[in-house]
Residue, then its C-alpha position, 0 to 999 in steps of 0.5 A: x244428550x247435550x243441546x244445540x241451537x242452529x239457526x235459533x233452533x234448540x235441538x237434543x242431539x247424540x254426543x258425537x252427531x256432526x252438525x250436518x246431520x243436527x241441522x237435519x233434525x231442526x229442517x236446516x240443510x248445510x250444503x255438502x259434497x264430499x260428506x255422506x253418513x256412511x263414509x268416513x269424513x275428509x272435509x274435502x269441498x268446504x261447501x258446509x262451512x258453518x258459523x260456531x259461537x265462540x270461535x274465530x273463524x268458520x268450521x266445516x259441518x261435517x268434521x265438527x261434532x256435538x260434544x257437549x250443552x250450549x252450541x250456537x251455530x248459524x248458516x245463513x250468516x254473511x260470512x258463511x254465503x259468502x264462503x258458499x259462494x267462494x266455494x262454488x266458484x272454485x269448483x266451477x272454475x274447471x268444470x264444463x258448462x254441459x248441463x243441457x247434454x250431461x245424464x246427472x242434469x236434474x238430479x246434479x248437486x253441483x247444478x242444484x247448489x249453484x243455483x242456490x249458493x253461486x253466482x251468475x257470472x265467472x271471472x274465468x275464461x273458458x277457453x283456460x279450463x283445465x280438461x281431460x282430454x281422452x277421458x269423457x267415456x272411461x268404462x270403470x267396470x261393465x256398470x259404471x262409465x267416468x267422465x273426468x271433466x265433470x268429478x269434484x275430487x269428491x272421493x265418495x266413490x273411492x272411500x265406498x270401495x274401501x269402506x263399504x264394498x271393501x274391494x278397493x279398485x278406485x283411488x286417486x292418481x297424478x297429483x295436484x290439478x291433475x288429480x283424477x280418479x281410476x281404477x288400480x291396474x287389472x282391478x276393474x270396478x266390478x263388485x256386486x254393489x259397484x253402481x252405488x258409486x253412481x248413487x252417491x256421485x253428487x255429479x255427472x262424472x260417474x253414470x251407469x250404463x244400463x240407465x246412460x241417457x235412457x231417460x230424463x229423469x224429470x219425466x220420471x214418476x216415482x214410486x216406493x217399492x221392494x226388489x224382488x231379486x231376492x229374499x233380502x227385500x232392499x227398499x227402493x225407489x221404482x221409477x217408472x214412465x207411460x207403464x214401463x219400469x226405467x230404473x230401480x234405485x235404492x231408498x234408505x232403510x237401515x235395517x235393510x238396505x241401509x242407503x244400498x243395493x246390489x247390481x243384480x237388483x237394479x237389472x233385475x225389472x229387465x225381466x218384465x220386457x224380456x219375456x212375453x206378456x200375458x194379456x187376456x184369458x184363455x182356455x184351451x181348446x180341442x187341438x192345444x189352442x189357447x183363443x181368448x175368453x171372457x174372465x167370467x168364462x175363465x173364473x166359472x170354470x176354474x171354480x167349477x174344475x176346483x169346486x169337483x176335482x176331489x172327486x177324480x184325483x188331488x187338488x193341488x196347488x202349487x205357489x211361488x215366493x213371487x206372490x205377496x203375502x196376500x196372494x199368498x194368503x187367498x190361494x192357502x184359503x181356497x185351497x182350504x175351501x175345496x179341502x185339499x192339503x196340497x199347497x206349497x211353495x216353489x223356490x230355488x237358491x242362487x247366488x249369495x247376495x249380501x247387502x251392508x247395513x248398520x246392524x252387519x248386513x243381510x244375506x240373501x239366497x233365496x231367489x224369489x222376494x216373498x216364499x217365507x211370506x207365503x209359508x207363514x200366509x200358509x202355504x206350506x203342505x198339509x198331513x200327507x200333502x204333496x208338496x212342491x218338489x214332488x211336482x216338480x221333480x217326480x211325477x206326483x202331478x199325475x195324481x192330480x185333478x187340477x193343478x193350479x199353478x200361481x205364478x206361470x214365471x215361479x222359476x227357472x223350471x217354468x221353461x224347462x221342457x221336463x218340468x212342463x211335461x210333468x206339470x202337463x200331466x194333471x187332469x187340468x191345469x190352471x196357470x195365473x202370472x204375468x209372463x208368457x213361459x211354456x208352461x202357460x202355453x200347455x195350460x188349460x185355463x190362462x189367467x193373467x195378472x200384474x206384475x210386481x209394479x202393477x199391484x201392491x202388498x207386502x213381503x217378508x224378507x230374509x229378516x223376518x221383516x214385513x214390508x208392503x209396497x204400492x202400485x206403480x202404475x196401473x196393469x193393461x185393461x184385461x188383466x187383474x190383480x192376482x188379489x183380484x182374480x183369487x178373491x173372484x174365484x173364492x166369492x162363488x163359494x162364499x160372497x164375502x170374498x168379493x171385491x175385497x182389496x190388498x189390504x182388507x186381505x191382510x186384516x183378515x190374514x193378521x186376524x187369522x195367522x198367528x205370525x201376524x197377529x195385530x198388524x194392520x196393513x196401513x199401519x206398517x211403518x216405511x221400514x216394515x216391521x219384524x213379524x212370525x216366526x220360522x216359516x217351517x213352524x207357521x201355522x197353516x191357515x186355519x178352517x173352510x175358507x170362512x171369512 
């Protein structure tokens, strides 16, 4: 690989790597607007002009590529910061001084570099900038708004409808200072990736609607995780503030995401506000209701009701491809302890979901993030188990003792009135999650727990790929962790269950599940790493619930 030296820094670079992306490697950033390392390069706003030993004059970073040993660059020459600041000038020239009311104000590229590479005065009067009248609140789709004052002439936005997404409704208009972006006539801005044009908009002039001054986004906490929309698993960004989940963005992964996700990803948290929250244990009472009870209250007699269930009819339990790996892992364990087959995993198809990456793109229709995860944790049915469809489709739940339902929002299904009622007619039933469903109101035993944001662990995508992801932010003061409330209940039949956290649970499922033999939880990279093998042939959980 030939050799580049940027700044007195050597680096070995790909033939073929633009100096943008050299620079990156040696710690050196080139400013850029208009360049991004999944669009096609135009060199359109300058900014990353660079010295190149040899040549007369300065060279834009992002058109210039490495093709061979012994180039010499440098950025921080006079001639380069004063090109900057050329640069910025212009840009400046028109653009309005609205920082203190604009949505992108601290996370704008334009206000970051022209405190960095601008000056602190203009030549140019205010009162003679070029305006867009009418056009400040231009809906582009139903996502995505444009404030023409505020764009750049960038053309982020258009070359992704033409080259990621592939649906080509943005393009340039008019000609000269006059140039703005629109969409083509009937062909609103409305594909499945379409506020990735916000993302990649290094200004305020595109902003989404559903996050459009809903929060300044220094008071954001952030925190890395995985959409649970569907089973392609997209990395993220999850910020968060005072215990509420303000905005999903997506975090580079190329084996994944790539810098992408979908619309239906980022909408996706509405559903931890949207439904009624789960706050306390409860156990029903003669006549239906559910008063609080104490979680000691509600454990004992959860394990007491699994501990003799067989003795009267099936223990059954019914999981989800909402629970992590872990959880997964825990409820196959104790349905092993009390030695019941019937173990398995709700989900239901939706819509295709299809993200671009480097490697052709992931396509997701499961529904739920997690059910090969839980497969290969074993919850898949024993010999003559009853599997989930009986239960949820025929009248198999009849046949059960206990019924332990892991996740009172597993679908859909959790709210249609049939379902529940087949559901209601197990002898006891038992429903842990986070949301408030008609299905958690006809419970015998309510078990609240964190949500996705609240709890760490890990998924496995449609790939094939493990992924762990961290706690955002703590869950409310009566409710646990589903890793808590399963490793409590399993501690009344074998101590060593107790106190165990995320990833201790991992260490023992990868020493005991084949699919995930010689992973550790600490040491699974930011990118995850492919696991297993078809979740229809993983193994199930092996012995009595020994640790």
């Amino acid at each position: 690989m030939p050799t580049v030296t940027i700044n007195d820094r050597a680096v070995e670079v790909e033939v073929g790597t633009n100096l943008i992306d050299a620079a990156l490697k040696v710690g050196v950033q080139i400013p850029h607007y208009c360049y991004h390392p999944r669009l096609s390069v135009v060199g359109q706003c300058r900014m990353c002009l660079v010295h190149i030993a040899g040549m007369p004059k300065l060279q834009a970073g992002c058109s210039t590529q490495v093709m061979k040993d012994g180039m010499v660059v440098r950025t921080d020459t006079p001639e380069v910061h004063e090109a900057q600041r050329a640069m910025m000038e212009f840009l400046l020239i028109n653009h309005p001084l609205d920082c203190p009311i604009c949505d992108q104000a601290g996370e704008c590229g334009l206000q970051d570099y022209a405190f960095k590479h601008g000056v602190a005065t203009s030549r140019f009067h205010y009162e003679e900038k070029r305006t867009y009248p009418q056009k400040e609140r231009i809906p582009l789709g139903p996502t995505v708004l444009l404030n023409m004052n505020r764009c750049i002439q960038c053309t982020r936005c258009i070359r992704f409808t033409h080259e990621v997404a592939k649906t080509a409704e943005l393009g340039f208009f008019q000609r000269g200072a006059r140039t703005e972006i629109g969409t083509f006539p009937g062909k609103p801005l409305d594909n499945e990736l379409s506020t990735c044009v916000v993302d990649i908009c290094p200004v305020g002039a595109l902003t989404s609607t559903e996050f459009r001054f809903a929060e300044r986004v220094w008071y954001l906490d952030k925190k890395p995780s995985i959409c649970t929309g569907c089973d392609v698993g997209c990395n993220i960004t999850l910020e968060h503030r005072r215990g509420q989940v303000r905005r999903l963005k997506p975090r580079f992964n190329p084996d994944v995401n790539d810098y992408w996700m979908c619309d239906y990803g980022r909408g996706s948290h509405q559903r931890l506000t949207a439904l009624p929250r789960l706050q306390i244990p409860q156990i029903a009472r003669k006549g239906g209701a559910l008063p609080a009870a104490t979680w000691r209250e509600a454990l004992d007699l959860v394990a007491r009701r699994l501990e003799h269930g067989n003795a009267s009819g099936a223990v059954a339990f019914l999981g989800s491809g909402r629970l992590s790996t872990e959880d997964a892992f825990l409820l196959a364990t104790l349905a092993d302890q009390v030695a019941s087959p019937h173990r398995s995993v709700a989900g239901r198809e939706g819509p295709e979901r299809r993200i671009p990456n480097t490697h052709g793109g992931l396509a997701g229709r499961d529904t739920a993030p997690n059910r090969r995860g839980a497969e290969l944790a074993g919850l898949v049915p024993g010999p003559s188990g009853i599997d989930a469809r009986a239960l949820l489709a025929a009248d198999r739940a009849a046949d059960c003792s206990v019924l332990f339902v892991a996740d009172s929002d597993f679908g859909p299904e959790a709210s249609e009135p049939a379902t529940v009622e087949r559901l209601r007619k197990a002898g006891f039933l038992v429903v842990m999650g986070w949301a408030e469903t008609p299905l958690s109101k006809v419970a015998d035993v309510v078990l609240p727990v964190a949500t996705p944001a609240e709890r760490a662990g890990s998924f496995v995508n449609v790939a094939g790929r493990l992924q762990t992801f961290a706690q955002a932010f703590p869950a409310p003061a009566q409710v646990k962790t589903p890793v808590e409330v399963l490793t409590e209940i399993l501690a009344r039949f074998d101590a060593a269950w107790a106190g165990l956290t995320e990833a201790q649970v991992f260490d023992r499922l990868a020493a005991r599940v084949p699919a995930f033999s010689g992973v550790r939880f600490e040491a699974v990279p930011a990118t995850g790493r492919p696991v297993g093998a078809e979740p229809a042939l993983a193994a199930t959980v092996a012995g009595g619930g020994e640790p």
